[in-house]
C-alpha positions in Angstrom: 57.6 98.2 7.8 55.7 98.8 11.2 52.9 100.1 9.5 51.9 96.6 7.5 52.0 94.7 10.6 48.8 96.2 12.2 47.1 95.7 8.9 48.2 92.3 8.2 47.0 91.4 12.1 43.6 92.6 11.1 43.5 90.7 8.1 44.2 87.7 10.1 41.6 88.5 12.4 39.3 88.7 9.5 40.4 85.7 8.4 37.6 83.6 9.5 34.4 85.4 9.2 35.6 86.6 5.6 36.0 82.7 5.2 32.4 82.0 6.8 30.7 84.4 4.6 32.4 82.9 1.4 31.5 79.1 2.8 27.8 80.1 3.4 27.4 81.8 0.2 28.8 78.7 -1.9 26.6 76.7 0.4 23.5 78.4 -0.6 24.4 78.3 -3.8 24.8 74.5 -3.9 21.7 74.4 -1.9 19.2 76.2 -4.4 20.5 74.5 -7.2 19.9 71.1 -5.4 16.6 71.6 -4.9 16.2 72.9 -8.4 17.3 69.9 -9.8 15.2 68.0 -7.2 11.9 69.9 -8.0 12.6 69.1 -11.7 13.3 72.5 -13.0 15.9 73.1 -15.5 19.1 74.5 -14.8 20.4 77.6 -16.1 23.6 79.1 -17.5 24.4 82.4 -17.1 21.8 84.5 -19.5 19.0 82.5 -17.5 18.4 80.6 -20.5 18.6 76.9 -20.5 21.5 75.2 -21.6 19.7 72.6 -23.4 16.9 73.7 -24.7 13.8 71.9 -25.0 12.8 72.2 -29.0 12.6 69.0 -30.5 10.3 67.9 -33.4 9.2 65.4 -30.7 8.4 68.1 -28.3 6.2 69.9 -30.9 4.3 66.7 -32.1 3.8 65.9 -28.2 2.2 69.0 -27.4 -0.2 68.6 -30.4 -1.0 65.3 -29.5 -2.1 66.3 -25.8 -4.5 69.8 -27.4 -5.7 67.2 -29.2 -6.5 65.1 -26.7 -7.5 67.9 -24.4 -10.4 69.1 -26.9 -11.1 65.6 -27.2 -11.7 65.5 -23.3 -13.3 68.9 -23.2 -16.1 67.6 -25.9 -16.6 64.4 -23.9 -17.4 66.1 -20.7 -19.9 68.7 -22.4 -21.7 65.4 -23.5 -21.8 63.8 -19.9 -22.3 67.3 -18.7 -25.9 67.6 -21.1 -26.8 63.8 -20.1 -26.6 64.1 -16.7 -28.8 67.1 -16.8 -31.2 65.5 -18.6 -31.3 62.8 -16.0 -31.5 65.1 -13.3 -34.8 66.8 -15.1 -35.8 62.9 -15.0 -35.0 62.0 -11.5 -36.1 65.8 -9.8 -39.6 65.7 -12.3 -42.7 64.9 -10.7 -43.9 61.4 -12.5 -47.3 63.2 -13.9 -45.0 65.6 -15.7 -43.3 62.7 -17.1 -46.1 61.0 -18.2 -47.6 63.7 -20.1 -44.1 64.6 -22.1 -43.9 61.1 -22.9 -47.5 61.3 -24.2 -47.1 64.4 -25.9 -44.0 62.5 -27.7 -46.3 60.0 -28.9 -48.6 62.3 -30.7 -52.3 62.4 -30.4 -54.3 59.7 -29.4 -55.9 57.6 -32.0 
């Protein structure tokens, strides 16, 4: 019976940090999963999978709507990309070099 008493008195001393460590682990815990859900990213059970999977029909149809969009986009900027070339030919052209494109657009004179 003498020999549990220096062990349990050593347990009790222990008592606290094993207690702190336990406290600052659940702390962390609740911490990172804070900011998760603050940051906007989905939380995860435990097979890091989400527990509600994003895989909707309206999911699908929203992503093809947005390529869409997004080649839509991509076409409209080649456009403004080739016209604002061509107007920066006009504006960094001499004007005789103008001049004689425009004239050799015309034809030959008559």
């Amino acid at each position: 019976m003498d020999d549990l008493l220096p062990i349990t008195a050593i347990l009790y001393k222990m008592m606290p940090a094993i207690l702190g460590i336990v406290l600052i682990s659940v702390g962390g815990w609740v911490l990172t999963t804070w900011l998760r859900v603050k940051s906007g990213y989905p939380l995860d059970d435990a097979s890091s999978k989400a527990p509600y999977p994003r895989s909707d029909p309206e999911t699908g149809e929203r992503v093809k709507l947005l390529t869409q969009e997004n080649a839509q986009l991509r076409a409209e900027i080649g456009a403004l990309k080739d016209r604002l070339a061509t107007v920066e030919r006009i504006v960094t052209d001499g004007t005789c070099g103008l001049d004689r494109e425009i004239e050799g657009l015309r034809g030959p004179a008559n």
